[in-house]
N, C-alpha and C positions, 0 to 999 in steps of 0.2 A: 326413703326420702318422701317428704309431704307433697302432696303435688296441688296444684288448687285449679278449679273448675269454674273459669271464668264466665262472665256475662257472656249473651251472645256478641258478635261484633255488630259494632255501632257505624249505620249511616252518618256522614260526616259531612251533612249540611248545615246552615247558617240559620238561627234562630231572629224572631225578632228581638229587639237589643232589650226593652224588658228590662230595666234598670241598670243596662251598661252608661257606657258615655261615647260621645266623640271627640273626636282631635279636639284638642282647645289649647291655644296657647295665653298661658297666664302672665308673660316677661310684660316687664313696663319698662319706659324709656328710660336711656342711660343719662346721665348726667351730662346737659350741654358742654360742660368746659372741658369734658373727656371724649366728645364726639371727636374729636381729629383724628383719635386712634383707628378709626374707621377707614382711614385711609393709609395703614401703617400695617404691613406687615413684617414678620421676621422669622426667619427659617434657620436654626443653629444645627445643624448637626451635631451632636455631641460624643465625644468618644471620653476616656477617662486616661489623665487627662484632661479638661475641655479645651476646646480648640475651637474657637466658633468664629464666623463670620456673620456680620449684621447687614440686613440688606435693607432698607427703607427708603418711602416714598413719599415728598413730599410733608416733612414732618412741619408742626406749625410753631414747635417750640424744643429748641435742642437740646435744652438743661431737662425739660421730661423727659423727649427721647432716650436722653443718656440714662436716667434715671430708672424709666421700662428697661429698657436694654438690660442690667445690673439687674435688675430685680428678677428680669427672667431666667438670667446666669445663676441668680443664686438659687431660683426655686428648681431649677431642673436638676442644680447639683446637687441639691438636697432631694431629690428623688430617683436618683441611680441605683438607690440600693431599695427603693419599691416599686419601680417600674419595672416591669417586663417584656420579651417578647414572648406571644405564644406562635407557635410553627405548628400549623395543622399537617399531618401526614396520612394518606390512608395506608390501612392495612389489608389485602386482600384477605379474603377469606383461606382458613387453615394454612395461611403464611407465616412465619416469623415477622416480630415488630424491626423494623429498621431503625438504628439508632442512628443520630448524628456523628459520630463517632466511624460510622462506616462510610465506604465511598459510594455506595447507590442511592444513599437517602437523599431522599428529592422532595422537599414538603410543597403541596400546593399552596397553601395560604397563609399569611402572619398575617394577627393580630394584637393590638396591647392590653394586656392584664395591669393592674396594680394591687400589689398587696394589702389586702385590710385587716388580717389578724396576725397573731403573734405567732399563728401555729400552721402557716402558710395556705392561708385561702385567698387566692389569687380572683379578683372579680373581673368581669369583662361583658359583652351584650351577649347571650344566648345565639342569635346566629349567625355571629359570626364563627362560631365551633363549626357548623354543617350538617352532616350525620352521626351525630356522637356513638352508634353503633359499630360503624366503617373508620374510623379517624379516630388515631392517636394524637399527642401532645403532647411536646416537647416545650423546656420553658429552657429561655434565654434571660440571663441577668445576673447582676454584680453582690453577691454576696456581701456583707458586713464584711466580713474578715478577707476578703477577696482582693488583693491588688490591680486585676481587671475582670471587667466582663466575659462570658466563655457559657457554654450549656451546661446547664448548675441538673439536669433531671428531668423524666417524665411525670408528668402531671394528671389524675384522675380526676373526673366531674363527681364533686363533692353535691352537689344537688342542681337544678335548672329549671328558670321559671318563663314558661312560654307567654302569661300573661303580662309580666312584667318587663319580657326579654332579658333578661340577667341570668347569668350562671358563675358559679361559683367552681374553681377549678381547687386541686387539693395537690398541695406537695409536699414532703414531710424528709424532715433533715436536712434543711437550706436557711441559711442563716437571713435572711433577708427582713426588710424594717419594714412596719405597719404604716400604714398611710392612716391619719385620723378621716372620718366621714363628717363633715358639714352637714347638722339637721338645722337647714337652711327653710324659712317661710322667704315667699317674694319679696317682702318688704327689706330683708336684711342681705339680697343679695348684690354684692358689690358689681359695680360695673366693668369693671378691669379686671380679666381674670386672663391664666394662661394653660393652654394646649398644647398638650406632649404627647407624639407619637411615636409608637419605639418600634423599629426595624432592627431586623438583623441580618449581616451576609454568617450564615450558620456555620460557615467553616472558621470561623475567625474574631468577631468581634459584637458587638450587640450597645447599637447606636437608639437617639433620640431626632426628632427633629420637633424643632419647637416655636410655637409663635404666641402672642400676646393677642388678645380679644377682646370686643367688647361683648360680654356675655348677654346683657337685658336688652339689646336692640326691640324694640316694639315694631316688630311684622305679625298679621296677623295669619298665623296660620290656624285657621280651622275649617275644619268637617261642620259645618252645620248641619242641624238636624231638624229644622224647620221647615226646609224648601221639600216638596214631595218630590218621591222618587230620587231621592237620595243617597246614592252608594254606602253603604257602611263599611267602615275599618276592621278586620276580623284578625286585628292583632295588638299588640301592647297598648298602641295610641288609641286607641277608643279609650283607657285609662284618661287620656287628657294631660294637660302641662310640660307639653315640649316650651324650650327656651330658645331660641334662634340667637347665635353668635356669630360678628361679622367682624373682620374679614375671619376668611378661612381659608387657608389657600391648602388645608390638608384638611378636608370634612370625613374623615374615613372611619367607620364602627368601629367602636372601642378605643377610640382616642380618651385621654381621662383630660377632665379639666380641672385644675388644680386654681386656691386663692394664692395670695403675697406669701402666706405660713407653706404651703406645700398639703393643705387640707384638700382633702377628697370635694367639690363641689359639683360633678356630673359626669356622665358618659355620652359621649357622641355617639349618634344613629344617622345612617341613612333608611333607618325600615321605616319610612314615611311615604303618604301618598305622595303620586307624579305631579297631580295640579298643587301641593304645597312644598315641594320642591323649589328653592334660592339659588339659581348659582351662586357662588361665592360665599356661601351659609353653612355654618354647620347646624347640627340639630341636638339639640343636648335634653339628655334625661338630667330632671337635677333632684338634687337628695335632699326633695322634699319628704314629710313627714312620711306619706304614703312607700316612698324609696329606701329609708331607713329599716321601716316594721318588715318590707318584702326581704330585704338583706338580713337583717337579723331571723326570719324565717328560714332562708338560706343557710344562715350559717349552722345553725339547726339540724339541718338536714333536709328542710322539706320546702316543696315549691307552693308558693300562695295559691289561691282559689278564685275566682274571678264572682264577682257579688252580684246577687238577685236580691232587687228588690220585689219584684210580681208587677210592675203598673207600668203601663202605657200612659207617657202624658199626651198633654195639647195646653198650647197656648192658649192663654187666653182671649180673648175679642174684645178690640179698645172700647170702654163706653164711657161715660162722661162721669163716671165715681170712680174719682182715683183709688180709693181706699177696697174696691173690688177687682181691682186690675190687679193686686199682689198674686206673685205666684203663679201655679200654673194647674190645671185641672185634672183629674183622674181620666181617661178617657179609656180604660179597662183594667181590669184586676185579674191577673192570671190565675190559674189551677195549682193549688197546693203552694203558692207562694207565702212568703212571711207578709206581704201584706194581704192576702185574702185571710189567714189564719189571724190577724191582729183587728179585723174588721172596716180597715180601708172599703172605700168602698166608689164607683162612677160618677161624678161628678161634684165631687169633693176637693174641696181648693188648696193643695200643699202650699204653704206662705213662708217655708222654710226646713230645711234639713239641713241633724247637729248643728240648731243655734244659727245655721245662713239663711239667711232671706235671699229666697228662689227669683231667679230674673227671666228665666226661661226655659225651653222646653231641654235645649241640651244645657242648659247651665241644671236644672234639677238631676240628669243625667250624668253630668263628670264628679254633680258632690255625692251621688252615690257612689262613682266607679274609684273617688281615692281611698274605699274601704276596700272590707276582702270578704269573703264568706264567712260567715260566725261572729263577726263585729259585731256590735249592738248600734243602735242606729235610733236616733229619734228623728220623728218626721209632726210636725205642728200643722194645723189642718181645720180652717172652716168650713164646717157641711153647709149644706145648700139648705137656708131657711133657720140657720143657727148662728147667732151671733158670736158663741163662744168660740176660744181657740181650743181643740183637744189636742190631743198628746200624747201620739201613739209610739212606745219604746218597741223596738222586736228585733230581732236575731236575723242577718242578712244570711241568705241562703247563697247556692253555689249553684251558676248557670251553665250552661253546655257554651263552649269553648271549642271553635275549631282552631285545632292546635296546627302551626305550621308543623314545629318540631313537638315532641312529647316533652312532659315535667318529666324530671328524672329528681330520685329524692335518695339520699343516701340511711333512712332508719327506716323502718316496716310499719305497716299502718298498722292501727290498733285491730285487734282480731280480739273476738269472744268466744271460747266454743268453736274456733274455726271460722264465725263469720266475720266480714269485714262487709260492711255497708259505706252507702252513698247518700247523698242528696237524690231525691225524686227528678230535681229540677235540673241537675245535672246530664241526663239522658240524652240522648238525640235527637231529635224531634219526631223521627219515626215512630222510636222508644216510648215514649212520653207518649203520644196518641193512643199507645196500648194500654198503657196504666192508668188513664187517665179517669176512666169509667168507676177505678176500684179503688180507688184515692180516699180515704176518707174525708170527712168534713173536719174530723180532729187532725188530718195532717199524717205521714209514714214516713218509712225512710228504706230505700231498697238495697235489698240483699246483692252487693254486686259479686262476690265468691266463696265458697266454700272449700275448706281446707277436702280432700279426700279421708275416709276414715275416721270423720274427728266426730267427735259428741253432737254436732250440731247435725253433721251430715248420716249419721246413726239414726239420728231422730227424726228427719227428714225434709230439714233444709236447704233448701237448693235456690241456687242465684238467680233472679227475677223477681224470687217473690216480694212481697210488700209488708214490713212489719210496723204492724200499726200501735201497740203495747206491749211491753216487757213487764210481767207480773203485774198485770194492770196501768200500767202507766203510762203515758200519751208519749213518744217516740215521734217526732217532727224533724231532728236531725241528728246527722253521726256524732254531734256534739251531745246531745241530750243521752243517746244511744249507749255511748261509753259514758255519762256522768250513771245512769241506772243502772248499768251491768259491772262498773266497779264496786258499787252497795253492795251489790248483792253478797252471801256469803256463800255456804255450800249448797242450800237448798237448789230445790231444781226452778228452772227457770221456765216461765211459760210465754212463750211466744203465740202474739195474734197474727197473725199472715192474712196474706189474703194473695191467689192466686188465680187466674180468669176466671174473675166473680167469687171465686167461690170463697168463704171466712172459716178459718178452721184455730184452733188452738193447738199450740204443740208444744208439749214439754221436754226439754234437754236437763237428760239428767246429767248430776255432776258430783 
């Protein structure tokens, strides 16, 4: 069996953000004639079946009411056979798994999944699983061909993405129906949407509870990132574009929000800061562009990457020429980033990224963070003394992520010869303080493992080191890294390294 010889372990401190983002919410107001709903909520429990009761408060118009009401009945019955319950259970260590089917299974936690593909990948928020190491998964829900609801199977994590919080669960041989996904911009998304949370008592049946929202309430929740000394978000939401839905009398992770069709249009979270914390709020991921590309990377198998751009902004300082107030300034260019390699450079006025005219220092921040690493990214840009605009295209690189939970990815990374590499920029900060000296000015990319016994590690490749060209050719990322070592044919391969200080060539035969 192959074994592989990983990096050293990684100090697991917080970088500065460095072309992350902060909290930002993008919802804009809902339609005045639908704000009543604000005051309107409804709790269905639903068994199959439905059986519901309607409880509401204060409504301002009863021919709507009735009308919500009816339309919530309809869209929850059309999602009984894609909603689920997930029952988180731990497993001790060298114990047998507990099935529900036995009389000790005691799960600690439910949460709701909904199905997104044909071939059962159940979606839901990342932590609300736990320790996916220690905890099994049991899924609750009503098969197509099923007369009632009842435990249809265990379910495996098909991949999980810490930066996004999403994870995708896997269950195979359960007839259950695809829910469509909403690639939803702000501007198209309706005001009247509804939340369904699915519980289960596990011995017996596998219920919903359901209410109507209004999804685009315009609260502002954000992280600013102008005032100094500023706490930063070191989890999904620094991505940006939470949606705040009120009422909510059930705000619980992994609630799915679904439109009038039964379409996929977000996931509730409480993984928000305390100071943007609503009572009576839910907090919704919504399946904007950025939410789409992360799940279809999921369904893939693999977990996204969280994006470096290399720059430090700063706002800029009012003066009396409106037409110099665009944008927002350079105010440092990191070590071996995509934009120290692309010639960004201090004091240079960003007026826009992909095509958006920048408004601020964390608005320049979120329209980097709704990419991923290895996007292409254009960034427009007046130097200081230059009237022109230039127009810098480059390759978003991948930054160090303190992970609550780890990505878990279900296919194997690309390997060459045994090695498998990183982003530079991905390292620790420790990490990165040691490389940093040996870094070229063309840019590397680091050795993060080596297979044992393989051609690479024959020849004398070992994990730390820095490779800076593959048969001459400039290596800046694990993207470049695998397009050069695919070309290749059988010839031997020559690796430049570079290890404390020292530059050496080494050839892997093959």
């Amino acid at each position: 069996m192959n074994q592989t010889v990983d990096q050293a372990s990684r100090e697991w401190v917080q970088l500065d953000n460095f072309g992350g983002s902060e909290l930002h919410d993008r919802s804009t107001p809902g339609s005045i004639v639908l704000l009543f709903c604000t005051l309107i909520t409804f709790t269905l429990p639903l068994t199959t079946p439905i059986d519901s009761t309607v409880i509401a408060q204060s409504p301002s118009s009863s021919t709507a009411l009735d009308e919500l009401s009816a339309s919530l009945k309809e869209v929850t019955n059309q999602s009984r056979h894609s909603i689920v319950t997930i029952a988180r259970s731990v497993t001790p260590s060298n114990s047998a798994v507990v099935l529900p089917s036995d009389s000790q299974f005691n799960p600690s936690e439910f949460t709701t999944g909904i199905v997104i593909s044909n071939t059962g990948h159940i979606l839901t928020a990342y932590h609300t699983l736990g320790q996916p190491d220690k905890n099994s998964y049991f899924i609750f829900g009503q098969p197509k061909t099923a007369e009632n609801a009842s435990w249809i199977g265990e379910a495996s994590i098909h991949a999980a993405d810490p930066w996004m919080d999403l994870a995708l669960l896997k269950i195979d041989g359960v007839d259950l129906v695809k829910t469509n996904v909403s690639k939803m911009d702000d501007q198209d998304l309706p005001s009247i949407a509804y939340m369904l949370q699915a519980s289960a008592s596990y011995t017996t049946n596998h219920q919903f509870a359901s209410q109507i929202i209004v999804l685009n309430e315009s609260h502002n929740i954000v992280n600013k990132a102008d005032p100094p000394n500023e706490t930063k978000i070191a989890n999904r939401y620094e991505h940006g574009g939470l949606l705040v839905a009120v009422p909510a009398a059930r705000p619980a992770s992994g609630n799915v929000v679904l439109d009038k069709n039964g379409s996929l249009l977000g996931i509730s979270t409480l993984r928000i800061p305390t100071s943007a914390f609503i009572p009576g709020a839910a907090c919704i991921m919504p399946t904007d562009t950025t939410f789409v590309t992360a799940l279809e990377s999921l369904i893939a198998g693999m977990p996204t990457n969280p994006p470096l751009l290399g720059i430090s902004f700063e706002n800029i300082k009012s003066t009396t020429n409106a037409d110099t107030e665009l944008g927002v300034l350079v105010n440092r260019v990191g070590t071996a980033t995509p934009a120290l390699f692309s010639g960004l450079k201090p004091s240079d006025r960003v007026i826009a990224i992909n095509s958006i005219n920048v408004e601020s220092n964390a608005h320049a921040q979120e329209l980097i963070a709704r990419s991923f690493a290895g996007d292409k990214t254009s960034i427009s840009v007046v130097r200081q003394g230059n009237a022109t605009i230039m127009l810098f295209n480059l390759t978003l690189a991948k930054r160090f992520n303190q992970h609550v939970q780890p990505p878990i990815a279900s296919v194997d990374p690309y390997r060459f010869e045994g090695i498998t590499v990183e982003f530079v920029t991905a390292s620790s900060p420790a990490d990165f303080r040691r490389y940093a000296a040996d870094i070229p000015q063309s840019g590397a990319v680091l050795t993060d493992a080596v297979e044992l016994d393989s051609p690479a590690w024959n020849a004398g490749i070992r994990a730390g080191m820095l490779i800076a060209t593959v048969n001459n050719k400039p290596c800046t990322s694990p993207f470049e890294f695998r397009q050069i070592t695919e070309s290749l044919s059988d010839t031997p391969a020559d690796l430049d390294v570079i290890q404390s200080g020292k530059r050496l060539t080494i050839s892997i035969q093959r």
